[in-house]
N, C-alpha and C positions, 0 to 999 in steps of 0.2 A: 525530516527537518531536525536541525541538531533542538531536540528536546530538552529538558531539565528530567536527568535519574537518577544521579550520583552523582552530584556538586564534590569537588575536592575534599575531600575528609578534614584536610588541617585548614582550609581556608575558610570555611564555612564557621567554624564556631568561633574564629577571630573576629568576624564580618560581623556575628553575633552580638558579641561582648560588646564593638564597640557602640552596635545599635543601642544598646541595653543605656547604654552611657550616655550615649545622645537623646535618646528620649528621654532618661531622668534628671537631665539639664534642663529640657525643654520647658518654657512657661507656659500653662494654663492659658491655651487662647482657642477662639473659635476657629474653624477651618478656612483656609483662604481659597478655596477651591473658586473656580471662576466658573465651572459646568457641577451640573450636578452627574456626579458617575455611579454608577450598577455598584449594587454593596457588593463586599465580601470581607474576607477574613482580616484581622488588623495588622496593620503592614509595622515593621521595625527601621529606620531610618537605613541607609545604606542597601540592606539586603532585602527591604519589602519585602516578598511574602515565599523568597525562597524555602524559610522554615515549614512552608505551611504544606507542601504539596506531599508530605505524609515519604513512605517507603516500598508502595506500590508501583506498578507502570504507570506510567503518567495518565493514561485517559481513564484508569481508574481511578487515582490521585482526586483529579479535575471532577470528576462524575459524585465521590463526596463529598466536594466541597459543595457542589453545585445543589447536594439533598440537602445541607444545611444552608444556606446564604439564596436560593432560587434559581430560574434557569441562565440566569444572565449575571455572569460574577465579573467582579473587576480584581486583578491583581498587577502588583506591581514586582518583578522579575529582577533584583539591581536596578537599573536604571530602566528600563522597557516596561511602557505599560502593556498589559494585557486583557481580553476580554474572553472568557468564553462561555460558547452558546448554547446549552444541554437539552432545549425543545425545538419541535418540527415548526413550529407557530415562528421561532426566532430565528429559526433557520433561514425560515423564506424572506424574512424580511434582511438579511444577512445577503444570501444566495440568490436572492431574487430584485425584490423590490430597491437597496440599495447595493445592487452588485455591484455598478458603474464606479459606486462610490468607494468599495472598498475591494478590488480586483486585482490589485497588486501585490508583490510580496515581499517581506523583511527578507533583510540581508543575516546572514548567518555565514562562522567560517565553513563549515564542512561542508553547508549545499554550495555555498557558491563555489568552494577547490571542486566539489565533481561534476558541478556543474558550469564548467569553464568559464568562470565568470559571469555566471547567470544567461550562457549562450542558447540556451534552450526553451522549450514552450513551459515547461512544468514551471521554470522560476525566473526565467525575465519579468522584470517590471512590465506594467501594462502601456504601451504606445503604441502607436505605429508600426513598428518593430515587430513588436510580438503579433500582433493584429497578423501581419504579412506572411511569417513564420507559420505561425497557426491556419492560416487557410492554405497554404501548402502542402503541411502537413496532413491534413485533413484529406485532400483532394491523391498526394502521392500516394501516402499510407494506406489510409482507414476508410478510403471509400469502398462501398460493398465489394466493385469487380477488382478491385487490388487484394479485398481479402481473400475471396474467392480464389485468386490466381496462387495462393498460399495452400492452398485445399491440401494438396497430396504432401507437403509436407507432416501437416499436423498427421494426415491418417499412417502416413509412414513411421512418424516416430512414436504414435499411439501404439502402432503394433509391436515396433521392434520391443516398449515395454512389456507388452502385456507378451511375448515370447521371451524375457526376462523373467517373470514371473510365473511362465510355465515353469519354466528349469528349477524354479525354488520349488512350487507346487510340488512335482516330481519328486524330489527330495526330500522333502518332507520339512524346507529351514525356514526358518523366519523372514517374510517380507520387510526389508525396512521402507515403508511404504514414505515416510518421510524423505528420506535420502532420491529415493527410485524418483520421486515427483517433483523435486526439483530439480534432475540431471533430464528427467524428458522433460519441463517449463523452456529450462536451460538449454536444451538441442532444438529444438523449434525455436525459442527466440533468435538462436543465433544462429539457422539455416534461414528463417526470415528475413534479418537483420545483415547478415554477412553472405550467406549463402551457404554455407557450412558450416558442421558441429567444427568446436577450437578444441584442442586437444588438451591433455591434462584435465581433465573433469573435476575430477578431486581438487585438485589446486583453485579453479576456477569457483567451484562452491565457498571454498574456504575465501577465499579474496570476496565473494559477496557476502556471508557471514560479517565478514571485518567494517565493509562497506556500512554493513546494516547496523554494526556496534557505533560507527565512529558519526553516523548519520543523526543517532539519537544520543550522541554523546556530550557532556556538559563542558564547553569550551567558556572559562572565565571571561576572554576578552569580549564573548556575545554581549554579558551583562553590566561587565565594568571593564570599560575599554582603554581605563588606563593601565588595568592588570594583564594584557595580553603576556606579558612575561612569562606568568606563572602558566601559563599553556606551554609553554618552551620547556620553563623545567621540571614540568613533570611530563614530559614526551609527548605528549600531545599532539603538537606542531610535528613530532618527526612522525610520527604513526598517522597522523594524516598524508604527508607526502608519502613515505611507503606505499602505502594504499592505493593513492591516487597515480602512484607513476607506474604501476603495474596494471591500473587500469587503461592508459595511456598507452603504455606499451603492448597490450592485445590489439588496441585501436589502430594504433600507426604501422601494425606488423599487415593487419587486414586493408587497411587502404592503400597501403605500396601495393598487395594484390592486388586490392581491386586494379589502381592504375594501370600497373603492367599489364591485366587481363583486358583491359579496355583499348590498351595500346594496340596488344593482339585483336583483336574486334574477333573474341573469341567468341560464338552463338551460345544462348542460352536462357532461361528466366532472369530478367530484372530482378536482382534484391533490393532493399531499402536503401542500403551504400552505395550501392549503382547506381540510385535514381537523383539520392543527393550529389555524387560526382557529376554525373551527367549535366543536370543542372547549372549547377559552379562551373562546370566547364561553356555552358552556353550563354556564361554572362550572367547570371543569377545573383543576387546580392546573399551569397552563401559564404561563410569565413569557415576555414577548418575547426574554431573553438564551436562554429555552431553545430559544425557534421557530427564530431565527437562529442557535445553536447545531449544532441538528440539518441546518439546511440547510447547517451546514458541515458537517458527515458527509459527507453525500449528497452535496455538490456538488462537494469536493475528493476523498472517497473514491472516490466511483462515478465520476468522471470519470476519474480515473489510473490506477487501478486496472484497467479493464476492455481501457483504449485500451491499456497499456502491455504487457498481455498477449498482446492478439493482432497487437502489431507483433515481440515476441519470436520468436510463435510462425511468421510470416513470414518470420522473419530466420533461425530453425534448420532450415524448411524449405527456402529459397534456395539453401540451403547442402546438401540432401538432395534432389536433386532426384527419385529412386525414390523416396521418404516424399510428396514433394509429389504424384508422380503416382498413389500408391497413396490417399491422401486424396481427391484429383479424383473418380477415379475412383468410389471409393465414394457421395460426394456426389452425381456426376452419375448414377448408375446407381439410385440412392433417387428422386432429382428428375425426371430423364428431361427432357423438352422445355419442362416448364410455365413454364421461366421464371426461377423463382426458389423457395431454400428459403424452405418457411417455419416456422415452430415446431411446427410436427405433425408437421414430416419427421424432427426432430433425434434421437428417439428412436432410430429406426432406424441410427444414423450411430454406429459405437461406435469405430473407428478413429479417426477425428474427435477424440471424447471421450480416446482414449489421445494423441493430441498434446497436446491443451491441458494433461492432466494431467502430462506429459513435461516443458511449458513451462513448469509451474508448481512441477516439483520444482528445475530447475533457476533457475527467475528469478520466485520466489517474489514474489509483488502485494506484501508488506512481509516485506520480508528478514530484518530485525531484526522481531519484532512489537514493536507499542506497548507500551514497559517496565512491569513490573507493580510494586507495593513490596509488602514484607513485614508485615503488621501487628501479628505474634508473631512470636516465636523457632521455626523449623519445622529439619528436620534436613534435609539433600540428601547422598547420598550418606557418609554416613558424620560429615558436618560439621555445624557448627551456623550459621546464618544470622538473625542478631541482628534484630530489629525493625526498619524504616525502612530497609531494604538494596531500593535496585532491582536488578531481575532481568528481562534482557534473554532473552528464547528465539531462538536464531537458526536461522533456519528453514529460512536460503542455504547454513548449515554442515550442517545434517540431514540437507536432500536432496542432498550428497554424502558422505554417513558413508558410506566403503568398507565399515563392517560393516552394513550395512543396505541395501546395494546394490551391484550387479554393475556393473562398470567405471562408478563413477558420473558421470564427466566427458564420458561418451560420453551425445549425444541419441538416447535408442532407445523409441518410444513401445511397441513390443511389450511392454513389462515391464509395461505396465498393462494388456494384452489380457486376463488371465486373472482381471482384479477383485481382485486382491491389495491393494487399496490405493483407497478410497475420499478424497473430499471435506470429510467430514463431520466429520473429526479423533481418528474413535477409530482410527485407526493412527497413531502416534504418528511413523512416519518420514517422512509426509505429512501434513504442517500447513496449508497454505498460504493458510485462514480462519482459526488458531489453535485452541482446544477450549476447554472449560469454560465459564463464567459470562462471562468476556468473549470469546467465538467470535462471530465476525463477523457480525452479523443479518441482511446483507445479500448474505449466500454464495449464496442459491439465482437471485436478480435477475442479481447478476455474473457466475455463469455462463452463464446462460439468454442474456443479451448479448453475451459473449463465444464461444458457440458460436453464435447465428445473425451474428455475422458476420462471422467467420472463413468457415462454412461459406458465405455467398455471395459472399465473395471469392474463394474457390477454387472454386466454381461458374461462377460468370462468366465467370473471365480464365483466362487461361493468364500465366503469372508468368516473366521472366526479368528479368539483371541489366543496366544498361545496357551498351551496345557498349564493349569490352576490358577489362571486367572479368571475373573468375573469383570460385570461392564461397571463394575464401583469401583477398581484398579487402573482404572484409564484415567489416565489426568490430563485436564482441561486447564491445566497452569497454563499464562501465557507467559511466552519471553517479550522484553522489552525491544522497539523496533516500529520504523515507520509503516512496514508490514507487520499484522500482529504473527507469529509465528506459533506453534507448540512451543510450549518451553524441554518437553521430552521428547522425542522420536517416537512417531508412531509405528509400532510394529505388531504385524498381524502373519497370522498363515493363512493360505488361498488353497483351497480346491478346486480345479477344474470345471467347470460344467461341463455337463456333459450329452446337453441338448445341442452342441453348437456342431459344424461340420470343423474336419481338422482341414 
């Protein structure tokens, strides 16, 4: 969601100055506020509380203001108000009890260019519409037997990595365990999604790198819509279209195939693009901004998302080396010699399961979730929250509420051993798909992914950090991004196991 990170350097302290002016004009009078709103930081005319969101990534920005002002802060963005939510207590009342209320979503430039005009389920307004979309989506995509019918991709392209990573092995080079996890995220997505890896790898990374810069990037006309200019002339406006027309251009190269291979009523598995042509072609209320729409879901969702998770959960285990052997362990002791996990095995793997969910309270798949707006006046905590307010849930802030968790800055997957805390979002201190009407449809694919192949990485290899480093050299920086990312590449060397059959 185009976030606030880096406001224009020269327009920012102009916006400043003239706040400073206008407020020491002002006279001396009480507040004209018609609702009463959630404190926070004090706002300067014009820029409201742009000054205030600090130099950090924004959901850590948000998370101190939240330790000094409480869980429910009101700021004011340029002209946008805002709310956000930093307890699991606020949460439900947000994502639950008034979801009805507040289930739709602000308009911004950069979701809505990739997201074809808001054609898609992640950022269409809530009607009818999306209602329609969504239970299609739901039924084509993400029901169990369409995941399942994806099976042998994931275990195909799990392997081809981890015989990627034999050859470094062998050699004795450095895994770049970052790069490696999002190009197989990235070939599974898009043998899913297309039917086929797309070629250029390297290029295709770098285009969602860019995606993911221009996603969380500060576009002037969001918050003063009479300055949309100044997006123009500092490139903004052309680095969005760049962006977006190459994303476009992979889309429309893939669906003349599709077409043509449907023409030929070539045999084969259904992919996702199939099943939306197919559709549209039987009279379906399906527009090609909503086909290409959805493959942005799926293609920037499911790509970042899944990679980015189990490079974290790599990176906290590095650093635990008893957690990494006690995970081995269990995995190789399920698997035994045959080789490799496969998704019949994962069931049995619940260690496993308590890591990823450790990694996911901590470096949550979208830190901030996608900002929802208000479409009535609904009450939070005591306050009133006026129509057309977005409302941010921060999800990086939750899963360290010291009141909702025991030393929460510490990685201890034990705390999920006892099932206190599922996936699914009805515990409120564990979000990390969101809940309600917009919870993530595609929560059960992205785990399912992200536990087979974590699990045969830590099957395969034995994991250590290169020669003279220690687990105090690993840096947990995050980069800015609606996925949180590493902000360095993770790189590790792998040895072989050497319990497994070749």
């Amino acid at each position: 969601m185009a976030l606030l990170l880096s406001p224009f350097p020269f327009l920012l302290p102009v916006l400043a100055l003239l706040s400073a002016l206008l407020l020491a004009g002002r006279k001396a009078r009480g507040s004209t506020a018609a609702w009463k709103l959630p404190p926070g930081p004090a706002k300067l005319p014009l820029i409201g509380n742009l000054h205030s969101l600090g130099s950090k990534v924004l959901h850590q920005s948000l998370w101190e203001l939240s330790k000094k002002h409480g869980p429910l802060v009101h700021l004011k963005l340029g002209r946008v108000p805002v709310v956000v939510v930093s307890s699991p207590e606020l949460a439900k009342e947000v994502l639950k009890t008034h979801d009805h209320e507040c289930c739709t979503r602000p308009s911004h430039i950069s979701t809505d260019k990739f997201s074809y005009g808001r054609s898609d389920i992640a950022l269409m307004p809530y009607g009818d519409r999306w209602r329609q979309l969504r239970k299609f989506c739901t039924v084509e995509f993400f029901s169990a037997k369409k995941i399942n019918s994806f099976k042998g991709v994931r275990e195909q392209e799990t392997e081809r990595t981890v015989k990627l990573i034999c050859f470094h092995a062998r050699q004795s080079l450095v895994v770049n365990l970052s790069e490696l996890l999002l190009s197989l995220s990235c070939n599974i997505t898009c043998r899913t999604a297309f039917g086929s890896r797309i070629d250029g790898g390297g290029d295709i990374h770098d285009i969602l790198r860019e995606a993911q810069a221009l996603l969380t990037a500060f576009f002037v006309s969001d918050y003063f819509p009479l300055l949309g200019w100044v997006d123009a002339l500092r490139g903004m406006k052309a680095r969005l279209n760049r962006i977006f027309l190459k994303f476009d251009g992979i889309y429309q190269r893939v669906i003349d195939d599709h077409i043509d291979r449907m023409k030929q009523q070539r045999n084969g598995d259904e992919d996702i693009l199939e099943a939306l042509l197919r559709m549209q072609k039987a009279g379906e209320d399906i527009t090609e901004d909503n086909i290409k729409g959805l493959l942005t879901n799926i293609f920037i969702g499911g790509t970042d998302t899944s990679s980015a998770t189990v490079v974290w959960a790599m990176a906290e285990l590095i650093r635990q080396p008893e957690m990494m052997k006690r995970t081995q362990d269990e995995v190789r002791g399920c698997v035994g010699s045959k080789g490799k996990v496969e998704e019949s095995d994962l069931h049995q793997l619940h260690y496993l399961k308590c890591v990823i969910k450790e990694t996911m309270r901590l470096h949550p798949p979208a830190p901030l979730m996608l900002p929802r707006e208000t479409m009535r006046t609904i009450e939070l905590n005591g306050c009133i929250i006026p129509p057309k307010t977005m409302i941010y849930v921060n999800a990086w802030a939750i899963g360290r509420d010291p009141n909702s968790w025991e030393r929460p800055d510490i990685f201890n997957p034990e705390r999920f051993m006892h099932g206190s805390s599922d996936t699914k979002g009805q515990d409120f201190k564990f979000i990390p798909f969101g809940e309600g009407r917009r919870i993530c449809p595609g929560k059960n694919l992205g785990m399912l992914v992200v536990e087979i192949v974590l699990a045969n990485l830590l099957y395969s290899f034995n994991w250590h950090l290169p020669l003279g480093l220690t687990k105090e050299d690993v840096d947990m920086e995050e980069a800015p991004g609606i996925t949180v990312h590493r902000k360095s590449a993770l790189c590790l060397m792998a040895t072989e196991y050497e319990g497994k059959e070749e």
